[in-house]
N, C-alpha and C positions, 0 to 999 in steps of 0.2 A: 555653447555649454552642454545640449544636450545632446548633440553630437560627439564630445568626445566622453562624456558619459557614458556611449551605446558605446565606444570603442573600446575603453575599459570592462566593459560587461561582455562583449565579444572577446575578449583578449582572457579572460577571464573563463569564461564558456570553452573557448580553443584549449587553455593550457589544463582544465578539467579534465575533457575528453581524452587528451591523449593522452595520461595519465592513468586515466581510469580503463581506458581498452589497450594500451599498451599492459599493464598490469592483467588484466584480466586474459588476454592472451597469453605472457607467461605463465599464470596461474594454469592455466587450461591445457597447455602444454606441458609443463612440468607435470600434469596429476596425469596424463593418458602416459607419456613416456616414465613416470615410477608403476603405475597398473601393469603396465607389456614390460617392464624388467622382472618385475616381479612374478609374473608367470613364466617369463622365460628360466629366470632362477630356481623356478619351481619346477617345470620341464627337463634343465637338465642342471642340476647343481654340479658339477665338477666345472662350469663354465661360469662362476660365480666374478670368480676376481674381472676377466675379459667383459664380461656385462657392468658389473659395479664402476670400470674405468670409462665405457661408454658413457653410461649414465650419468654421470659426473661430468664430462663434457656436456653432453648434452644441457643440463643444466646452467651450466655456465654460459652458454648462447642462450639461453630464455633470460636469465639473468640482464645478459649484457640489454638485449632488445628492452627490458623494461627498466632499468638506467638511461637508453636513448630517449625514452617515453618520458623519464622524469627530467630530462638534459633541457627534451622541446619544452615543456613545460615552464621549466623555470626561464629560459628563453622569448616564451610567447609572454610572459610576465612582467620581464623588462622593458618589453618596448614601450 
């Protein structure tokens, strides 16, 4: 009994974690790459749209990576 107790409370503890630093790695990633567009936009505006479409990608992989984070999550929860 209190062995699968602790496995529930590990299982629980895992799908946390990844969760929380997959997110927080996005997070941390999106705010340094909108800082360096935004000075780069500031440096040379005639280069606005070509950075804006970067940016945007870019986003969408920090994105995607913190969906996989919430994917394991809900995963490590099921079993």
């Amino acid at each position: 009994m209190l062995a699968l107790f602790a496995l529930e409370a590990f299982n629980a503890l895992g799908a946390a974690l990844a969760i929380g630093l997959t997110g927080l790695g996005a997070a941390i990633g999106m705010g340094i790459g909108l800082g360096k567009a935004v000075d780069a936009i500031g440096r040379q505006p005639e280069a606005n749209n070509k950075i804006r479409t970067t940016l945007i990608f870019g986003f969408a992989f920090c994105e995607t990576i913190a969906i996989y984070g919430l994917l394991i999550s809900i995963l490590l929860l099921t079993v």
